[in-house]
Every structure is written in C-alpha cells, then in structure tokens.
C-alpha positions in Angstrom: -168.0 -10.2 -175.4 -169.3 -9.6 -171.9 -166.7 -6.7 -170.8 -167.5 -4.7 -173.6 -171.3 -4.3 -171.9 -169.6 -1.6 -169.7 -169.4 1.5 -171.4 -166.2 2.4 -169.2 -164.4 -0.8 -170.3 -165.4 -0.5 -173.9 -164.0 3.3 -174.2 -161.4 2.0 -172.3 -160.0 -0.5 -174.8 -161.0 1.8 -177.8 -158.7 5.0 -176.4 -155.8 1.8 -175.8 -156.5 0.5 -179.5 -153.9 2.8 -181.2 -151.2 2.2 -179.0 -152.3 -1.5 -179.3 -152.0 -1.5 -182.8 -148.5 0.3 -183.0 -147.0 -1.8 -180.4 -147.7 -5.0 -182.3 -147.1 -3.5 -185.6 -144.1 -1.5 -184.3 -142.8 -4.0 -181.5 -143.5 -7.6 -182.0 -144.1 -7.9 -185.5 -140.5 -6.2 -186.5 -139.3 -8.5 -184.0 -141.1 -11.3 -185.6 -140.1 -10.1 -188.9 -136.3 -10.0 -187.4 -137.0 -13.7 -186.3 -138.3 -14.9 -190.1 -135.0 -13.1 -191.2 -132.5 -14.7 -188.9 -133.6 -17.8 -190.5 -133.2 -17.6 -194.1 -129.4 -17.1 -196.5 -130.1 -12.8 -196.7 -126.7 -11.8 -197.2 -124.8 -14.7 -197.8 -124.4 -14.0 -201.4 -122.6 -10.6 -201.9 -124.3 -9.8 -204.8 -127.7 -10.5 -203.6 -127.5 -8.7 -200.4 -128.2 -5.4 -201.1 -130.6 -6.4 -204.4 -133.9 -5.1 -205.4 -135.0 -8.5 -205.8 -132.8 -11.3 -203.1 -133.1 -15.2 -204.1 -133.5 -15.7 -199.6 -134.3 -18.9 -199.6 -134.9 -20.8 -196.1 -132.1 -22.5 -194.1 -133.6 -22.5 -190.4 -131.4 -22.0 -187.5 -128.0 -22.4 -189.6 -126.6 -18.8 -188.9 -127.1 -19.5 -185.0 -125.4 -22.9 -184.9 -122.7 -20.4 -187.2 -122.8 -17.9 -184.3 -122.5 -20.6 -181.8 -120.0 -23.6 -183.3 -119.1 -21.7 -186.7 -115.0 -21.5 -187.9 -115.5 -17.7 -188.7 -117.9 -16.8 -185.7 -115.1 -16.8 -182.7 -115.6 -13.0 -182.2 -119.1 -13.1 -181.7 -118.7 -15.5 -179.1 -115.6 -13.7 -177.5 -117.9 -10.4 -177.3 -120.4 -12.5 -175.4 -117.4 -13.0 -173.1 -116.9 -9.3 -172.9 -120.6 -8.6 -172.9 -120.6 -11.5 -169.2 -117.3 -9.4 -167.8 -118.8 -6.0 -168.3 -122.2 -6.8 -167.2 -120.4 -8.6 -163.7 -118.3 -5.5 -163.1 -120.7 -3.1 -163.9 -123.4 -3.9 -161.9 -120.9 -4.7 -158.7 -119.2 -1.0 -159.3 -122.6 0.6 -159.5 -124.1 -1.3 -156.8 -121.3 -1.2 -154.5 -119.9 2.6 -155.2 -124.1 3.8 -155.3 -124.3 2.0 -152.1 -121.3 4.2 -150.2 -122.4 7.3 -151.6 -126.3 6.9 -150.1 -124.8 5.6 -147.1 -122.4 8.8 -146.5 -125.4 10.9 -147.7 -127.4 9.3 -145.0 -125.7 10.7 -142.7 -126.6 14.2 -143.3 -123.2 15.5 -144.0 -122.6 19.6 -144.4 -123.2 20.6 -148.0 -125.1 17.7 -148.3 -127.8 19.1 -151.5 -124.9 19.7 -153.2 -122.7 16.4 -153.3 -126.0 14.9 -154.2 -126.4 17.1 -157.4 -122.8 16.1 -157.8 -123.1 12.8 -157.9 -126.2 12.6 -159.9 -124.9 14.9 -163.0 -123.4 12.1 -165.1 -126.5 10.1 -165.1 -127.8 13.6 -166.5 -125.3 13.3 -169.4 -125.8 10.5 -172.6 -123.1 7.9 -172.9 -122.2 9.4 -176.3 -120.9 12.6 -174.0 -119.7 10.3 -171.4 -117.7 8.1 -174.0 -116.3 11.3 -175.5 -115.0 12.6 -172.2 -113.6 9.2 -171.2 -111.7 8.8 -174.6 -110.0 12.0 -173.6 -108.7 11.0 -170.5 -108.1 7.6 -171.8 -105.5 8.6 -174.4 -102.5 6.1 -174.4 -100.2 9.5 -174.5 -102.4 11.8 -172.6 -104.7 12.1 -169.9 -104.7 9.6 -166.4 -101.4 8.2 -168.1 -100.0 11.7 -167.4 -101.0 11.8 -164.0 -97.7 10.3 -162.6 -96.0 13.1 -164.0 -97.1 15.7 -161.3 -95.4 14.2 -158.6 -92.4 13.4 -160.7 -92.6 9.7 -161.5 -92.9 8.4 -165.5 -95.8 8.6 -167.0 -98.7 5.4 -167.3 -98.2 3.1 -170.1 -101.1 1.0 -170.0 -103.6 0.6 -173.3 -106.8 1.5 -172.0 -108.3 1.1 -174.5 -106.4 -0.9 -177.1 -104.7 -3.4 -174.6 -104.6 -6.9 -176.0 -104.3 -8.9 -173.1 -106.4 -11.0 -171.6 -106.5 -12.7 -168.3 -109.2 -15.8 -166.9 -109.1 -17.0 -169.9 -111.3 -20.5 -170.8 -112.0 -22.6 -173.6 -115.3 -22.1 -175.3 -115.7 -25.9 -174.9 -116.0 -25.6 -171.3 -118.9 -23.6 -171.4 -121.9 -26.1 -171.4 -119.7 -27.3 -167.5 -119.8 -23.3 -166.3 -123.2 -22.7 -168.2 -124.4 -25.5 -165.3 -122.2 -25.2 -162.5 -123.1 -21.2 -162.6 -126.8 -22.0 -162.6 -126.9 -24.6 -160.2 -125.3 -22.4 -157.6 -127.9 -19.2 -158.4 -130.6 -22.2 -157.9 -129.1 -23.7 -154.4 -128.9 -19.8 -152.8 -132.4 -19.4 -154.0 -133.4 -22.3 -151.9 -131.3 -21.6 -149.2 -133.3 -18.2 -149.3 -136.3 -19.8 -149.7 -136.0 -22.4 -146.6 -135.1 -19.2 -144.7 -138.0 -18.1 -145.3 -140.2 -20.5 -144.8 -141.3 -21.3 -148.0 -140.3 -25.1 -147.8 -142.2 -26.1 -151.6 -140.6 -23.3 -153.6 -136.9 -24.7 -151.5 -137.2 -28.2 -152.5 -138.0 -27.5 -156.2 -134.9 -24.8 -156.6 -132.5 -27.9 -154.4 -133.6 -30.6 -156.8 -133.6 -28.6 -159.8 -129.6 -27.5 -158.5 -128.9 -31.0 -157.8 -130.2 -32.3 -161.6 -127.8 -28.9 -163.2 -125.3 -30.0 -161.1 -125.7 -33.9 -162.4 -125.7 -32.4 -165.9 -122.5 -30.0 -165.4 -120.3 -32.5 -164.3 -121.7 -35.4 -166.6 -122.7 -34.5 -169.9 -121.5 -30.5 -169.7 -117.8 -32.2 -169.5 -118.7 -34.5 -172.3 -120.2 -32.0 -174.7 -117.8 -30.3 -177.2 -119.3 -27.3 -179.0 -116.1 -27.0 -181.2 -113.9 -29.8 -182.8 -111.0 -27.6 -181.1 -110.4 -25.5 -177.8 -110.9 -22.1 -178.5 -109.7 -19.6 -175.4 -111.2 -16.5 -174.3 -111.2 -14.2 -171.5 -111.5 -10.7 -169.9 -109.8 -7.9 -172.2 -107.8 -5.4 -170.2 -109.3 -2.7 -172.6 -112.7 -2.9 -171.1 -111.2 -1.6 -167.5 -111.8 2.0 -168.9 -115.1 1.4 -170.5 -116.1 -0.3 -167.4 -115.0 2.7 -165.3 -116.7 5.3 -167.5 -119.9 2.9 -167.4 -119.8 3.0 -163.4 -119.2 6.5 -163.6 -122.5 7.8 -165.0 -124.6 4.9 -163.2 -123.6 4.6 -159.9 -125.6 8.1 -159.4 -128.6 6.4 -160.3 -128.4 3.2 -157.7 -126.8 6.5 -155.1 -130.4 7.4 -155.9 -132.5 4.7 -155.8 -130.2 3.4 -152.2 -130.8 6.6 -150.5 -134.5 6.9 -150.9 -134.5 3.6 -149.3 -132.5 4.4 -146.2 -134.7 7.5 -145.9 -137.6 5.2 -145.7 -136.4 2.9 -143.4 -137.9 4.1 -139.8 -135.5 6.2 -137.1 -137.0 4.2 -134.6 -135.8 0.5 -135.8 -132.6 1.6 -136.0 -132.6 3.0 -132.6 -134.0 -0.4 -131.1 -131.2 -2.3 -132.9 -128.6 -0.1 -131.1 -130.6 -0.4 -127.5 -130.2 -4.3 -128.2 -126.5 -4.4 -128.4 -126.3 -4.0 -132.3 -122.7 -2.4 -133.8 -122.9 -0.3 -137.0 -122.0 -3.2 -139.3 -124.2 -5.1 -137.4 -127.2 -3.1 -138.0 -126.4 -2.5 -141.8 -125.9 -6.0 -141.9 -129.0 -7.7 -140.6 -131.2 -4.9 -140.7 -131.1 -2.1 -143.2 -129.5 -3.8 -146.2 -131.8 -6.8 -145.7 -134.6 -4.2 -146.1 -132.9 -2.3 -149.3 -133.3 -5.9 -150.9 -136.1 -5.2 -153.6 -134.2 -1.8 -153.9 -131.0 -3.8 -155.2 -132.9 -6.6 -157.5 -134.2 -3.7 -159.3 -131.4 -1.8 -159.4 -129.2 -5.4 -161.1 -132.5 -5.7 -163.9 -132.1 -2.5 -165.0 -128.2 -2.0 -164.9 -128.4 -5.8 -166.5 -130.4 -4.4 -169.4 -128.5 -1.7 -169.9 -124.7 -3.6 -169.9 -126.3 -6.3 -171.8 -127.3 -4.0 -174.8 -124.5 -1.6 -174.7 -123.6 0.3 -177.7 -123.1 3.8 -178.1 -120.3 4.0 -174.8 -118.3 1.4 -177.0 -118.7 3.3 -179.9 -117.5 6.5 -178.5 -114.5 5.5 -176.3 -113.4 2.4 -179.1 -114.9 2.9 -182.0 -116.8 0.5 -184.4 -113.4 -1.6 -185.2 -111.4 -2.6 -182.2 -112.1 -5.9 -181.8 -110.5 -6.4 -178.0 -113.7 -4.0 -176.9 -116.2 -5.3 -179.4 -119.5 -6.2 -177.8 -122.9 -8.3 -179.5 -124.9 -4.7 -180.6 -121.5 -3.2 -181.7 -120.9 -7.2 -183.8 -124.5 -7.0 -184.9 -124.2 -3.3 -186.3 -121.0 -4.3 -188.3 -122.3 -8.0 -189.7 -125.6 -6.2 -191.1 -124.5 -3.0 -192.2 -121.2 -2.9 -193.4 -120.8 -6.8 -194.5 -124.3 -6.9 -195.3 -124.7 -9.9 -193.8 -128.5 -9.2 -193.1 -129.9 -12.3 -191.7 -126.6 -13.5 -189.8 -126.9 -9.4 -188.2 -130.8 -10.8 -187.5 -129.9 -13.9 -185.6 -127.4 -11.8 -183.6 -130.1 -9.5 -182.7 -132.5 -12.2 -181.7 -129.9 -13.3 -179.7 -129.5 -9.7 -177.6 -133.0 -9.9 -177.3 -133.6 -13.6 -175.5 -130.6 -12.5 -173.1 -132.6 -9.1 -172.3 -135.6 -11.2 -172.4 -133.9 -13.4 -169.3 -132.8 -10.5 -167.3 -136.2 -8.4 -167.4 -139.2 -11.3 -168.0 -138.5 -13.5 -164.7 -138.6 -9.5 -162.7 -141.9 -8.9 -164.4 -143.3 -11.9 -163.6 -142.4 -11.7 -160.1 -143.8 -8.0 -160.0 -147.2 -8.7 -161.5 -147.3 -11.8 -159.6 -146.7 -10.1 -156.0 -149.3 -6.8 -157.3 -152.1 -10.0 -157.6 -151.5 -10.9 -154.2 -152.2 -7.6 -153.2 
C-alpha cells in the first residue's frame, strides 16, 4: 500500500498493531460473540445451561421479541421504564444543581478553593462507597427518616428504598405513540435550531422527518399493539433516593465542567451586555448559557452513558433482588448468572449496548465531523 512508503506512517501503525489487535479481539469480537449468543436457545434447558457440552441450537431473534412482547419478560421492560426515569432525573439534577454551584463559584465567593474541593469529593468516591453511605441514611427506621425528630415532629415513614408505588404510569402498548411523538418533537426543536441558525437544508430535513414521525405516531403508533393485553408501568417512588445519591456524586463533575466555562467566557462581553441595558437573567440567558452549550451536550452524553448502564449504585443501596429498583445491567446480571439463562442475559446486554450506542455514536460523529472542518 502507498502509506506504508513512509517510514513514519509504517512505524506508526506497527507501535498501534497491538492495541489494534486487542481492541478487536477484546472489544468487538466478545461483543460479536455476545451477538451470536443472543441468538441461539443457551440456557433455555436447565440442564444444558451450565454443561460441558450444550445442544445451542439457532433460534434468531426469539429471546428479543421475548424481552420485548414475551408473557414472562414484563420486568425487563419495566426496568427500561426505570432505566428512562432515572436517566431524565439524573441528568436534570446534575445539570441543573452543577449549573448553581459554578454559577455561585463564579462569583468569587470567600473560601471559595475550599467549597470547590467540597463539592468535587463525591465524584472522588466510587458509587459502591456512595451506595453504601446512601443505604445508611436511607434506612426505613433510621437516618433522613429521623430527621423530624429533632425538632419534635414524628419521624419520616416513606420507603426509600422499598416503596411500591408508582405514579405516570402507561401501558406498554402505548409505547410505539410516545416512542414517535417523543422523537418528533426532539426532531422539530432541532430544526427550529437549525433555521435559527441559518442552516435552512439541515431545517427542512429535521421538519419533514418530524412531520412523517408525527404521521406515524398518531396513525400506525396508535394502531400497533406490542401485547395482546395492556400492561401498566411507571416511575417507582424507590428510585427518589437512588436518584438523589446518583446526583449527589455527579453534580460535582458538571460544577466542574460549568465553571471552567464561565471562566472562559471574556470579562469584557459581559461588561458590554450590561452597558446595553442587559439584567442578570438577561445576560445568563442570551449570552453566557448560550455559550456553555457544547459544555452541556457533553455534559447529557456522558451523564447519559453513565444512568444508562448503571449498576453497582443499585446494587449497593437495593441489592440484586428488589424488583421496584431493578434496572437492565442489574436484570441482565440475574437472567445469566443466577438463572443461567445465558443467551436471554446476551440479548439483554446487546440491548444496553445499542441504547449506549445511541447516546454516544451521534456525539462522536458530530465531534469528528466538526475536527474535519477544522
């Protein structure tokens, strides 16, 4: 090949050639391998699960139509409820409590250095710790529940983390109309953005494609019925505290992330805002937080990733069997290693992995794309 005429390139690619050769070996071919198994019967015979020698014969994509329209299934697709709740709240906590905290750091406050340190040391700490701690103060007889108690009122008696309840609840047949609905409108403010902008091509394709979802959500979305039955779920009260733990430890890393921006953003435009008239909320409004917009889209990818993958928090606040705080990795961890249901645990995983795939592919496309243009 031509490139490998330059001695740089060529020494180049051979010092890259390990890491290469582990990263598809390591990477894409055990998720390859994880695909393959998703598609066979590994597991559904008890006594072949864990044999030297499995009969796994081919059934194609059976266990995700299970997963997806399946009698036995409904908790998997409950915890992809919980999995859409935490992620929302999660992200708006971390975004919108990170957000305060660089913008009352900006402001050069006394003791400043150390409120930062402060509010930085739970990111420090690994959710296993974090969950821990939280479980303490989470006790049904103990902890925040006591709290009324010091000013003489009865103690708390929610269930953090046990609580049953559930509230917006929906029927998993409605999904295909909210799947479409919900995407439609994320399509019409991109092209609102985009006409704002100027870019009048990349606004008409994001309005027509919203018009055709909407078509679809309100046409055949209503008309399609995943399940012969309505099956109802909705936000479990028992996430509040995992959710508040979660925001907890990561709101010190978007604290971090927002105040490096307002620190870059120049004295001098924010004093000719104010000699044009501009309030405080004006100026945060349609100057600075405009500018902090690439500092938030990266801030939502990786918070997304992280909520969308969630494990060991659960796993240390709830445990591995309490199904109101289950989520997909927790489901997946259970299906293939104590039912030993090893290709239904596969398809699960796969699964996880095209929803990370959607949060964190579109954001590296963009990136690379806009570092060409450069």
């Amino acid at each position: 090949m031509r490139w490998f005429r330059n001695k740089d390139t060529l020494y180049g690619f051979l010092v890259l050639l390990p890491s290469l050769v582990l990263l598809g070996v390591f990477v894409y071919g055990f998720i390859l391998q994880t695909f393959l198994t998703s598609l066979t019967d590994w597991g559904r015979d008890p006594t072949q699960a864990l044999s030297a020698n499995p009969q796994i014969n081919l059934i194609g994509f059976e266990n995700y139509r299970e997963l997806f329209t399946g009698f036995v299934d409904a908790r998997f697709r409950q915890d992809l409820v919980n999995t859409f709740f935490f992620t929302l709240f999660f992200i708006l906590g971390c975004i919108g409590l990170g957000l305060g905290l660089a913008i009352a750091l900006d402001r050069a406050p006394r003791g400043e250095g150390f409120f930062r340190t402060v509010f930085l040391f739970p990111m420090s700490l690994s959710f296993i710790v974090t969950g821990t701690i939280w479980r303490w103060m989470l006790q049904p007889e103990g902890g925040v529940n006591q709290l009324p108690t010091l000013v003489g009122l009865p103690k708390g008696t929610f269930a953090w983390l046990t609580s049953r309840d559930q509230v917006w609840r929906f029927s998993w047949n409605d999904l295909p109309f909210f799947t479409g609905l919900t995407v439609g409108l994320v399509l019409l403010l991109v092209a609102i953005a985009a006409f704002r902008a100027g870019e009048r091509k990349r606004g008409l394709m994001a309005s027509v494609s919203a018009g055709v979802l909407f078509l679809w959500a309100f046409t055949l979305g209503r008309a399609l019925k995943p399940l012969p039955y309505d099956e109802l779920h909705g936000f479990n009260l028992a996430f509040i505290g995992i959710i508040l733990a979660a925001v907890w430890q990561m709101s010190g890393y978007t604290m971090a992330l927002y105040l490096a921006g307002l620190r870059g953003i120049p004295e001098e435009l924010r004093e000719a805002a104010r000699v044009d008239g501009a309030t405080e909320w004006q100026l945060y409004r349609h100057v600075i937080l405009p500018m902090l917009a690439p500092i938030t889209l990266s801030a939502v990818i990786i918070l997304g990733h992280i909520s969308l993958k969630i494990f060991d928090l659960v796993f240390a606040m709830a445990g591995a069997d309490n199904a109101p705080t289950d989520v997909p990795a927790l489901l997946m961890y259970l299906t293939t290693f104590r039912a030993n249901q090893i290709a239904k645990g596969a398809a699960i995983g796969m699964v996880l992995l095209v929803m990370v795939a959607l949060v964190i592919v579109p954001y590296l496309y963009r990136q690379l794309k806009g570092e060409v243009r450069r």
